[in-house]
C-alpha positions in Angstrom: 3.5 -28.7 -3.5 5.8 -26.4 -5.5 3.3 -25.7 -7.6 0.7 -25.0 -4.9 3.3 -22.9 -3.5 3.2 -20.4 -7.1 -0.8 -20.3 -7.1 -0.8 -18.8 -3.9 2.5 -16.2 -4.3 0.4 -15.4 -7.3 -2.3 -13.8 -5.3 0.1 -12.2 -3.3 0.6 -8.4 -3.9 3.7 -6.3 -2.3 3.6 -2.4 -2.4 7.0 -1.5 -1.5 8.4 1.8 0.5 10.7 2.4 -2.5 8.0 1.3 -5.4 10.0 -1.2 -7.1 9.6 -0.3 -10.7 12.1 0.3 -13.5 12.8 3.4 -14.4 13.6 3.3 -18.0 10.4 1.9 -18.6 7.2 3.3 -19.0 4.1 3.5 -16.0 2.1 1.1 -18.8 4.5 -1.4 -18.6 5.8 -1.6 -15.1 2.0 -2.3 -14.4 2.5 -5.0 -17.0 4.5 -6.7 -14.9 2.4 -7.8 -12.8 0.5 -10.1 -15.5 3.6 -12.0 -16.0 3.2 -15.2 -14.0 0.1 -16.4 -16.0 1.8 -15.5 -19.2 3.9 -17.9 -21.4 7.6 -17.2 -21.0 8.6 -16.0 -24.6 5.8 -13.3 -24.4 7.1 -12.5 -21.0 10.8 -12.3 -22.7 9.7 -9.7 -25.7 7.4 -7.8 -23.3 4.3 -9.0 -25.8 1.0 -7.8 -24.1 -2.2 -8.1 -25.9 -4.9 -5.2 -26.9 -6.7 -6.6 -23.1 -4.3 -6.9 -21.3 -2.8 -3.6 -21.8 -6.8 -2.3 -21.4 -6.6 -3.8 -18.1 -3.1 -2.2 -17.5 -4.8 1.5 -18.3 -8.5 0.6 -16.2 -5.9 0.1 -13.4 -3.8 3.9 -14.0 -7.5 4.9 -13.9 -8.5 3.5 -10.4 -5.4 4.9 -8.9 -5.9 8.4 -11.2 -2.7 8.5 -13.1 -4.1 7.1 -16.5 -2.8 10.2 -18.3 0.9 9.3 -17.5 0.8 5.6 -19.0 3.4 5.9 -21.8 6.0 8.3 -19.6 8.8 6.8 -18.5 9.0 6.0 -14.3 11.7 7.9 -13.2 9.5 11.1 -14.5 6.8 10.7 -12.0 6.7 12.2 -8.5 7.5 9.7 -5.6 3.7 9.4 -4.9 2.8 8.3 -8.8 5.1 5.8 -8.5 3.4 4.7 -5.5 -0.1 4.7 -7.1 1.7 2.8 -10.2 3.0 0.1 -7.9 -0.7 -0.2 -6.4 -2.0 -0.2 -10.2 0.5 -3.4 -11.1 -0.9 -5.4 -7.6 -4.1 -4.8 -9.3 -3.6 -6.2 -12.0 -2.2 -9.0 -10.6 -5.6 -10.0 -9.4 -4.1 -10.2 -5.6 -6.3 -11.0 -3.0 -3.6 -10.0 -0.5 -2.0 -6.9 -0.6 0.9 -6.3 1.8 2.1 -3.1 1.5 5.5 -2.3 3.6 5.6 1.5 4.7 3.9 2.5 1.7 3.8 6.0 2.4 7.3 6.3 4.9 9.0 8.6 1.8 5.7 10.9 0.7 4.7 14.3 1.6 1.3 14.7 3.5 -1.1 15.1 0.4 0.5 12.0 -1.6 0.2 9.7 1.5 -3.5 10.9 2.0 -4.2 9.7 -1.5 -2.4 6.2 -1.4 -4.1 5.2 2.3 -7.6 6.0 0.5 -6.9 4.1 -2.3 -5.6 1.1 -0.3 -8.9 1.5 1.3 -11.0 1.9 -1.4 -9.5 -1.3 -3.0 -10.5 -3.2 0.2 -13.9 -2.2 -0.1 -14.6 -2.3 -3.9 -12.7 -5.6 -5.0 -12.6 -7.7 -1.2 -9.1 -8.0 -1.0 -7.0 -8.1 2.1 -4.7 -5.1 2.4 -2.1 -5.3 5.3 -0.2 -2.4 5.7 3.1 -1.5 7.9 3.3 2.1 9.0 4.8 4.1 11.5 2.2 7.1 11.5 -0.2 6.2 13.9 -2.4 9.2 13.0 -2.9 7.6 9.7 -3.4 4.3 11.1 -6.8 5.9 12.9 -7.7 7.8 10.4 -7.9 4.8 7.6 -7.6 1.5 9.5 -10.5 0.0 11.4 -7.7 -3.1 13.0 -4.7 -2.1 14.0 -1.8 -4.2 15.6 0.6 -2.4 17.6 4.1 -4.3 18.8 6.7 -2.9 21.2 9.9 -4.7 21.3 8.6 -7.4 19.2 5.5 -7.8 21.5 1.7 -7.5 20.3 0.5 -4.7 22.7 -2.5 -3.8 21.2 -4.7 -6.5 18.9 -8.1 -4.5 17.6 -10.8 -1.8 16.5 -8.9 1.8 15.7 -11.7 3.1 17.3 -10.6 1.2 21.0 -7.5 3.4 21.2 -8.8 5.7 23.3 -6.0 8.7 24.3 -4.5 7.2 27.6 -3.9 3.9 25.7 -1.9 6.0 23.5 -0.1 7.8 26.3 1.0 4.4 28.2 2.3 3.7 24.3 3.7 7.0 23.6 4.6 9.3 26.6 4.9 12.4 25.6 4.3 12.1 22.1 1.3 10.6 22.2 -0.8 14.2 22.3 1.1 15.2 19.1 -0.5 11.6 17.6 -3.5 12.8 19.1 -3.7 16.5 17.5 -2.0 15.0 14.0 -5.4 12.3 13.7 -7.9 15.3 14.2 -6.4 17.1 10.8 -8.2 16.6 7.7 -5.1 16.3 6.1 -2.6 14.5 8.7 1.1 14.8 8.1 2.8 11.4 8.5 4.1 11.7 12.7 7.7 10.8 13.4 8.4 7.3 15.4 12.0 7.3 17.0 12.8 3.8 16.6 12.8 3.0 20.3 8.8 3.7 20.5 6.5 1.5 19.4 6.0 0.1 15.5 2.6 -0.1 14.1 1.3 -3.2 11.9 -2.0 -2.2 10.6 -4.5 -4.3 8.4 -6.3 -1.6 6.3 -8.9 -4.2 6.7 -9.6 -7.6 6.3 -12.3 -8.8 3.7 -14.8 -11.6 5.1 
């Protein structure tokens, strides 16, 4: 069982709201990291990577378009490289579930436009899950073809973006819900402001058959 229990975390990736990686080390190997449960422990310990798994490490930067900043350290890169970074290390983890907590809650508009597309391209090139948690609902239309909404810790809405038609959203959101409305009709939204008494947003970029 406990070792059932490791096979599956294994194919469980996590992109956090605050990125997660070490800052004194550099993008290549924080994206490293994400290789070390199928490697032995003493290569884990001495941070030994071979000439294909650090090719894998730089395909990854590549996906997310940061290749070019592989050997700088993390703390030099703006709050939205680190975010692609943490993407690049779920893939290569070889997750088939990414869960990805308010991935964009600290980046400005142009930096959150560029994660939710590549969370989205990763569900359609490699079919893997991607759940994310976001309090933007604009983005949540623009990007998400399911979303979940809860209120008070109560599912209120369960399907298709493309059901929540603009008085759904005003029963949801009062007053704010034309701002939501005018924010998802931008090419380039800007992330809309929750207060914590309105409605939270748990949205599955999609779900791969």
């Amino acid at each position: 069982m406990h070792r059932d229990i490791r096979r599956v975390r294994a194919k469980v990736g996590f992109v956090f709201q605050q990125f997660n990686l070490v800052d004194r080390l550099p993008v290549m190997v924080n994206v490293l990291v994400g290789m070390l449960h199928r490697m032995p422990w003493w290569r884990s310990l001495f941070r030994v990577f071979s000439t294909h798994e650090r090719a894998q490490a730089l395909e990854a930067l590549q996906r997310v378009g940061i290749a070019e900043c592989f050997a700088q350290r993390a703390s030099t890169l703006s709050g939205g490289q680190q975010q692609r970074a943490a993407i690049a290390r779920a893939l290569v983890q070889g997750a088939k579930v990414v869960l990805a907590d308010e991935p964009i809650a600290s980046l400005d508009p142009e930096s959150s436009r560029k994660v939710m597309e590549i969370l989205s391209r990763i569900n359609k090139e490699d079919q893997c899950t991607v759940i994310v948690s976001l309090h933007q609902v604009d983005m949540a239309l623009k990007y998400c073809p399911r979303v979940i909404a809860l209120h008070q810790g109560r599912v209120v809405f369960d399907g298709a973006s493309s059901l929540l038609t603009p008085p759904m959203l005003r029963e949801l959101y009062g007053v704010h819900a034309d701002e939501i409305l005018a924010d998802s009709q931008r090419p380039v939204p800007a992330p809309a402001h929750v207060p914590v008494d309105e409605p939270s947003w748990s949205v599955p970029v999609a779900q791969a058959a």
